[in-house]
N, C-alpha and C positions, 0 to 999 in steps of 0.2 A: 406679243407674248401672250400666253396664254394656260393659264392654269386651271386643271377640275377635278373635283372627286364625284363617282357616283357608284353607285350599286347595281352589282350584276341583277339583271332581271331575271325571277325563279322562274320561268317559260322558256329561256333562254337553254339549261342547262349549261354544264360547264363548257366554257370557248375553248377550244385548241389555240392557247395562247402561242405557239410557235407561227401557229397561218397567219396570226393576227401580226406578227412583229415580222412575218417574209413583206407581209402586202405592206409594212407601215413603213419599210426601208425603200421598199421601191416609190410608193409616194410621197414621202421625203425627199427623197433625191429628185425627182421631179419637179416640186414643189419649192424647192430649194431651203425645207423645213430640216432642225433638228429638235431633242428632248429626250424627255424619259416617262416611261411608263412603268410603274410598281402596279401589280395584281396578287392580293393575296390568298383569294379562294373564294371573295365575295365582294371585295369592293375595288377600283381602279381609281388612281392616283397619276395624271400626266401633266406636265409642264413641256410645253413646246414653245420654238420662237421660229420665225420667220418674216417675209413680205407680209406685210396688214391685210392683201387679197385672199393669201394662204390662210393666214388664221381666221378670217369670216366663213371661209370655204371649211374651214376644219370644223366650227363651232357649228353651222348649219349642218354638218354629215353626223358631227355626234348628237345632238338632237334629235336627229330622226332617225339613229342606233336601235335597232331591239334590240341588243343586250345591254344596254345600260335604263336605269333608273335614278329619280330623284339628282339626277346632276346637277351639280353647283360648280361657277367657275368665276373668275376673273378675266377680263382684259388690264394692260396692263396700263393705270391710267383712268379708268373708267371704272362703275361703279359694278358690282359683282351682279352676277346674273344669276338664274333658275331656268332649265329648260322650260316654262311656260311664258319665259317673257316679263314674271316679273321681276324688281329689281331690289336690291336691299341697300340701304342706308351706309353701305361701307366703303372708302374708297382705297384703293390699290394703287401704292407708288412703286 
């Protein structure tokens, strides 16, 4: 499982959030992943679950996203993270 919020990146401009949710049902289904993604015009909000391979493979792509910033997330279990690796004091049941 895996939860994050982060901030669209102002370089980025705004994403064509429909390409973003065509490409995210195909690699889902693939991936054998489901969840939800909320975007409200500036920040994104997703909780996904799946195989543990999947969600490493998820966490590494949104890391190196240029549209996102400052992302924060959870595994689920484990202690919350920051895209630069480091880790915060909080744990996640």
């Amino acid at each position: 499982m895996l939860l994050y919020v982060s901030y669209l990146a102002e370089a980025s401009g705004q994403p064509d959030v429909a390409a973003i949710v065509r490409e995210s049902w195909k690699n889902s289904e693939r991936d054998d992943v489901s969840g939800l993604l909320v975007f409200d015009g500036s920040r994104f909000a997703q909780f996904l679950e799946g195989p543990e391979a999947a969600m490493q493979h998820l966490r590494s792509r949104l890391e190196g996203d240029h549209r996102h910033r400052d992302i924060e997330g959870s595994w689920c279990g484990q202690r919350a993270w920051i895209a630069d690796g480091s880790r915060r004091g909080v744990w996640v049941i």
